[in-house]
MIMI-784391 format. One record per atom (N, C-alpha, C): residue number from 1; residue in one letter; atom name; x, y, z. Coordinates in steps of 0.1 Angstrom, whole numbers, always signed. Example, Ala and Ser with C-alpha at 12.3 -4.5 7.8 and 13.67 -1.06 7.14 Angstrom:
BEGIN
- k  r  a  u  v  w
- 1  A  N  +132  -57  +78
- 1  A  CA  +123  -45  +78
- 1  A  C  +132  -33  +78
- 2  S  N  +128  -22  +71
- 2  S  CA  +137  -11  +71
- 2  S  C  +129  +0  +79
This chain:
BEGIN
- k  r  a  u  v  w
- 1  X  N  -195  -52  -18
- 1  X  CA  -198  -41  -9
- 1  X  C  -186  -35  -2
- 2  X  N  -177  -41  +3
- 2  X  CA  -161  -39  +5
- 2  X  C  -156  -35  -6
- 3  X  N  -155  -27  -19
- 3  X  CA  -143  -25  -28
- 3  X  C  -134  -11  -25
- 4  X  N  -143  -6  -10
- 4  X  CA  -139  +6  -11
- 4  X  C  -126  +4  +0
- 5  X  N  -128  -7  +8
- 5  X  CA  -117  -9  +20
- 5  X  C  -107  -13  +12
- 6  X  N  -108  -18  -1
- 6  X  CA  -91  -21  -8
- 6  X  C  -86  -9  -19
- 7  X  N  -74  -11  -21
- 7  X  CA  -70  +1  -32
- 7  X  C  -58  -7  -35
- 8  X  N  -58  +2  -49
- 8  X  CA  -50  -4  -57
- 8  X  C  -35  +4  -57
- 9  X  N  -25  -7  -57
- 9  X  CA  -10  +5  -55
- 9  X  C  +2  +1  -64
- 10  X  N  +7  +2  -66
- 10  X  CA  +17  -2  -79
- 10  X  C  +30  -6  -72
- 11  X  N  +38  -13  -73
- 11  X  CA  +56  -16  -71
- 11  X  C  +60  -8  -73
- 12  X  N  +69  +0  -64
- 12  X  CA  +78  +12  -73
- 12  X  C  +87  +8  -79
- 13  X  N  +90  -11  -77
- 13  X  CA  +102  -13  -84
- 13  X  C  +104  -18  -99
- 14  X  N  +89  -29  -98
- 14  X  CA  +84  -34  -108
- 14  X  C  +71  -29  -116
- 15  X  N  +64  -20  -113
- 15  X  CA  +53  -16  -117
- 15  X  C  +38  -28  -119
- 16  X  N  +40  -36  -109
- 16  X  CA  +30  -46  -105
- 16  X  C  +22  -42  -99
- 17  X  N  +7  -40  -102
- 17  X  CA  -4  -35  -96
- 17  X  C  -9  -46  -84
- 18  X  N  -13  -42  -72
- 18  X  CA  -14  -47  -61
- 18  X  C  -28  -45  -58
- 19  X  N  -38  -56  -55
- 19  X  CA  -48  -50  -49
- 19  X  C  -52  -50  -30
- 20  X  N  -49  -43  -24
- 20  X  CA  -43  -45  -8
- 20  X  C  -54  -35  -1
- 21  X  N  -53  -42  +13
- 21  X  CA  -63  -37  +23
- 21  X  C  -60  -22  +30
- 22  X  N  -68  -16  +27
- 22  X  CA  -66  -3  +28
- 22  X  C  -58  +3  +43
- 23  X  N  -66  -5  +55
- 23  X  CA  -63  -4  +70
- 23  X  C  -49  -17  +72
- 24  X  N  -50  -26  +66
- 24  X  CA  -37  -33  +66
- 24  X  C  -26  -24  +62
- 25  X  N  -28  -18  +48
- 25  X  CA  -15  -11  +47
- 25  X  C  -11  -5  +52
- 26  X  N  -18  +8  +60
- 26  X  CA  -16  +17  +64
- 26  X  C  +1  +11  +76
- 27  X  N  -4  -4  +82
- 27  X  CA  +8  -6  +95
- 27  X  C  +18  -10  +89
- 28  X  N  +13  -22  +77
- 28  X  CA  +26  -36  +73
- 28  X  C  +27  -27  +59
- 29  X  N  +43  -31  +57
- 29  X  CA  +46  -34  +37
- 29  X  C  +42  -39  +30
- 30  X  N  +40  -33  +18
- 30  X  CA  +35  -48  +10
- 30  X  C  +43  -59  +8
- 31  X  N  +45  -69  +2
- 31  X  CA  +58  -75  -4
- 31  X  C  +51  -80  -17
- 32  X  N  +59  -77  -29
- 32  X  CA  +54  -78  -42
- 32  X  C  +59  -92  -43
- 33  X  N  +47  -96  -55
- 33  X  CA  +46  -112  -52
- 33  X  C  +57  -114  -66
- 34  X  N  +56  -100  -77
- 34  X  CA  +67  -107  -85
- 34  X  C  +83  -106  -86
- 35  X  N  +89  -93  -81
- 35  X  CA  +100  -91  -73
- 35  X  C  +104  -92  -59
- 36  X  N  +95  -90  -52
- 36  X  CA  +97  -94  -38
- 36  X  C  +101  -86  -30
- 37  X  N  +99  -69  -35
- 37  X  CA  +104  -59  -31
- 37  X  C  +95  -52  -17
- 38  X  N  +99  -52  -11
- 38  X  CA  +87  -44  +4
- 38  X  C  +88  -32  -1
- 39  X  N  +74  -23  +1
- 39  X  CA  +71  -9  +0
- 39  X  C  +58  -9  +5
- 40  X  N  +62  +8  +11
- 40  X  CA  +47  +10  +12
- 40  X  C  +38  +17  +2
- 41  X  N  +26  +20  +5
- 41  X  CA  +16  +27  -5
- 41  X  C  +21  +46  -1
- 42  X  N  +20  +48  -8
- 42  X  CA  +20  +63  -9
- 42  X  C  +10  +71  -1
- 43  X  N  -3  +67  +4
- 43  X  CA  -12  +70  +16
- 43  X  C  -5  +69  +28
- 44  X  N  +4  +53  +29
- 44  X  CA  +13  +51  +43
- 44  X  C  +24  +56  +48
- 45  X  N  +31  +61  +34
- 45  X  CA  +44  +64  +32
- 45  X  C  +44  +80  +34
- 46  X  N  +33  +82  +43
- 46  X  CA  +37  +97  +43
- 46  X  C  +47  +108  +53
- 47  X  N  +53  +117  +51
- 47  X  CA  +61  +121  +53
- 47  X  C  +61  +124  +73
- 48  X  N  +46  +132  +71
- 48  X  CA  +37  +133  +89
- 48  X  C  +31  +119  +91
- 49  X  N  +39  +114  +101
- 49  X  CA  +33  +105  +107
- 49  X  C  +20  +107  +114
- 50  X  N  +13  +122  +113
- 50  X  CA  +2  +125  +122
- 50  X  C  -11  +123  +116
- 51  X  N  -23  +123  +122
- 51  X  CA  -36  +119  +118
- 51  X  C  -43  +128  +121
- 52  X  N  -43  +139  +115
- 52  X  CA  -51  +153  +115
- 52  X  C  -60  +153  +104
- 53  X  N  -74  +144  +101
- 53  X  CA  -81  +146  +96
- 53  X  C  -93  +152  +103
């Protein structure tokens, strides 16, 4: 019933698919569990910090 609160996001470093909580990402990094690289998702990573939906 939840698959819609997770999304799926890739490593930019390693290309390791992540499956992560949608509202978690948005604050924290991920850290990839096979390189161990922090990033964020491309939804979080955006350029406006602002929430004009």
């Amino acid at each position: 019933m939840n698959k819609d609160r997770y999304v799926l996001t890739k490593c930019p470093e390693c290309g390791t698919e992540h499956r992560v909580h949608k509202i978690k990402v948005m604050r924290f990094p991920i850290k990839c569990t096979s390189c161990g690289a922090r990033f964020l998702t491309l939804e979080a990573n955006d350029e406006s910090n602002t929430h004009s939906e």
